[in-house]
C-alpha positions as CSV (number, residue, x, y, z in Angstrom):
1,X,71.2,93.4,-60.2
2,X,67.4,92.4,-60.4
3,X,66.6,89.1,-62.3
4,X,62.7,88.5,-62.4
5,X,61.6,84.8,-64.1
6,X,57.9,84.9,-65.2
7,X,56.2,82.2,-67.3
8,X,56.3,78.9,-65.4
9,X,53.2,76.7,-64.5
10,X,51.3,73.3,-65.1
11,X,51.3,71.5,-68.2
12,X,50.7,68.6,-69.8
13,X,53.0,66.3,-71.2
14,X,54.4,67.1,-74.9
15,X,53.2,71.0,-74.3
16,X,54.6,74.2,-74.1
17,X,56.3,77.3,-72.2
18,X,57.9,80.0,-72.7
19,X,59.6,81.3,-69.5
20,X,60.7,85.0,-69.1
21,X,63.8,86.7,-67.6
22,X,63.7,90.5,-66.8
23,X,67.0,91.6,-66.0
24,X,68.0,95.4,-64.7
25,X,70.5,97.0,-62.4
26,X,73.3,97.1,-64.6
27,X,74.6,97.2,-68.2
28,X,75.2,93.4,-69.1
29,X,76.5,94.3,-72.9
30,X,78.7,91.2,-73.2
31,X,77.5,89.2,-70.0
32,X,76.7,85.7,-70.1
33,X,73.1,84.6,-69.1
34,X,71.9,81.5,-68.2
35,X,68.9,79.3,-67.5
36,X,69.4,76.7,-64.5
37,X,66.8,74.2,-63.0
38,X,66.7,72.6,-60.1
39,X,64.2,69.7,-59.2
40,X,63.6,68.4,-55.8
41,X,66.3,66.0,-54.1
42,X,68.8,66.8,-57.3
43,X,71.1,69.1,-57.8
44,X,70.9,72.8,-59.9
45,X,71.7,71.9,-63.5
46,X,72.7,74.2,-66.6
47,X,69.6,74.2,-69.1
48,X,70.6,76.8,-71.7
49,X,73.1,80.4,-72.0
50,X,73.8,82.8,-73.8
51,X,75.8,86.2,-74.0
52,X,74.0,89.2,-73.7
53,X,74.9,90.2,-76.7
54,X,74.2,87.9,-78.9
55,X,76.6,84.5,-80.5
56,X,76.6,81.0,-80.0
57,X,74.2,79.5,-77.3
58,X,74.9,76.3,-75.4
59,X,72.3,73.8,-73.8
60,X,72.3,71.0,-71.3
61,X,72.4,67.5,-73.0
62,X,69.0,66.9,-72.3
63,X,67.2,69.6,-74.0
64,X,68.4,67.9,-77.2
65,X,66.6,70.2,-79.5
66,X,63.7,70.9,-77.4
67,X,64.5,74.4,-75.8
68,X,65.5,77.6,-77.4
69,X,67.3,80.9,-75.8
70,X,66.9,84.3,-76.7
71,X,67.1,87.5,-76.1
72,X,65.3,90.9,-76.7
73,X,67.8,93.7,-76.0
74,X,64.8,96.7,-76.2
75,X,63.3,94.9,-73.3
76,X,66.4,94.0,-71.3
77,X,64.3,90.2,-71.2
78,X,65.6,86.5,-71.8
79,X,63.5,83.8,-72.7
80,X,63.6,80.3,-72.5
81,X,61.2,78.7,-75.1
82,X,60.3,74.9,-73.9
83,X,58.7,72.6,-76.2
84,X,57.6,68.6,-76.0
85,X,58.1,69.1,-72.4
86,X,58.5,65.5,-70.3
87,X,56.9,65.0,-66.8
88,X,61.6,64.8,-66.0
89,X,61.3,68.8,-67.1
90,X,59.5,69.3,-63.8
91,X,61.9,71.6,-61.6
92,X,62.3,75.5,-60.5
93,X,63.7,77.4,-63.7
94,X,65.9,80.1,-62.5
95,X,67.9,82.8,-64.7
96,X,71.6,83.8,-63.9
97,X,74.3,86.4,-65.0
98,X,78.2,86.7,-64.4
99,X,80.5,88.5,-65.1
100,X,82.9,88.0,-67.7
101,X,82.4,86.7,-71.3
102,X,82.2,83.1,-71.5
103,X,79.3,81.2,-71.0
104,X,79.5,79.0,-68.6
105,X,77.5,75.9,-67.2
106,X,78.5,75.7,-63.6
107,X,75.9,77.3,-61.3
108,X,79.2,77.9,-58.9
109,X,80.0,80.4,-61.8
110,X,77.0,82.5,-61.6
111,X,77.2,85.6,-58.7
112,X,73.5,86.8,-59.6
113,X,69.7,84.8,-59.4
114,X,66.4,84.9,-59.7
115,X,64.1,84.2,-57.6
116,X,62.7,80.9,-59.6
117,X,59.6,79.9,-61.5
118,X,57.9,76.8,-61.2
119,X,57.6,74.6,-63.9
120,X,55.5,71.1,-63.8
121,X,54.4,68.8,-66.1
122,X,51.8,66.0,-65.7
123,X,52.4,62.8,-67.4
């Protein structure tokens, strides 16, 4: 499995980003995928998931209405859409799958990562 984030990068506060997930190697039909971040000195935290194929999302309390996750199945690509970003946001986004159906929000869950994209924002 081959998880590729794209997308991160410097912005100001109350901006932007939409971060990218190319996922291949395998057919993830009903897999769960998730968005993680990790900021330095903290521990990895669950942003947003998903399943592959489609249903109810879940987010991290913090994103409060902030981030969206999607998918586009023709491109085998997640996305994590950030808006109104806070200088807190500031962390290395990476993407996940497991196996299994549910989505879940412990990065102990997850058996597959990306490599991580940067994502700061100035105050």
């Amino acid at each position: 499995v081959q998880l590729v984030e794209s997308g991160g990068g410097l912005v100001q506060t109350g901006g932007s980003l939409r971060l990218s997930c190319a996922a291949s190697g395998r057919t993830f039909s009903n897999s769960p995928m998730g968005w993680f971040r990790q900021a330095p000195g903290k521990e990895r935290e669950f942003v947003a998931g998903l399943r592959w194929s489609g249903g109810i999302t879940r987010y991290g309390d913090f994103v409060k209405g902030r981030f969206t996750i999607s998918i586009d199945n023709a491109k085998n690509t997640v996305y994590l859409q950030m808006n109104s970003l806070k200088p807190e946001d500031t962390a290395v986004y990476y993407c996940a799958t497991r196996q299994g159906m549910v989505v879940t929000t412990g990065p102990s869950d997850y058996e597959d990562w990306g490599q991580g994209t940067q994502v700061s924002v100035n105050s």
